[in-house]
Each structure stands twice: as structure tokens, then as C-alpha cells.
C-alpha positions, 0 to 999 in steps of 0.5 A: 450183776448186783441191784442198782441202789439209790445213794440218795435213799440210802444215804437218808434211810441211814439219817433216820435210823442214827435220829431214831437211835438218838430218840431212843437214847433220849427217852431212857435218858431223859424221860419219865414214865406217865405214872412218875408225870401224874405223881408230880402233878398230884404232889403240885396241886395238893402244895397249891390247895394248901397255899390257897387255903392258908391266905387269909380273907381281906 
């Protein structure tokens, strides 16, 4: 005779396996890797000094 299963976990087990493959998707989709995160914020704060130094003194 086979093993008894529980649907119930079963039933969960297949829900995160199905959100764990959409996270996957999402993040080669979507994501950015740390090095393009830092790259984009340098570029932000380099054009924020060069604004902040062409304001004129009143």
C-alpha cells in the first residue's frame, strides 16, 4: 500500500514552487545587477554636484 498524502501540503508546496519560478522570472526580467545600481547612482550624484555648483550665490 502506498503512503497517505496530505493534499493540503501538497497543494501549498506546488504554490510556492510556481511563486518561487515567477521570482526567478521576474529578477532576470526586471532585475539589475548591484554594480549597474551603483553605476546609476554615481551618474545621479556627479549631475547633482554639477547643478549645485552652477546656482548662483543671491
Amino acid at each position: 500500500m502506498a503512503e497517505p498524502i496530505n493534499f493540503n501540503k501538497a497543494r501549498k508546496a506546488k504554490a510556492r514552487a510556481q511563486k518561487e519560478q515567477q521570482a526567478v522570472e521576474n529578477r532576470t526580467k526586471f532585475g539589475r545587477t548591484k554594480a549597474e545600481k551603483q553605476a546609476e547612482a554615481a551618474r545621479r550624484e556627479k549631475l547633482r554636484k554639477e547643478i549645485d555648483s552652477s546656482k548662483r550665490e543671491t
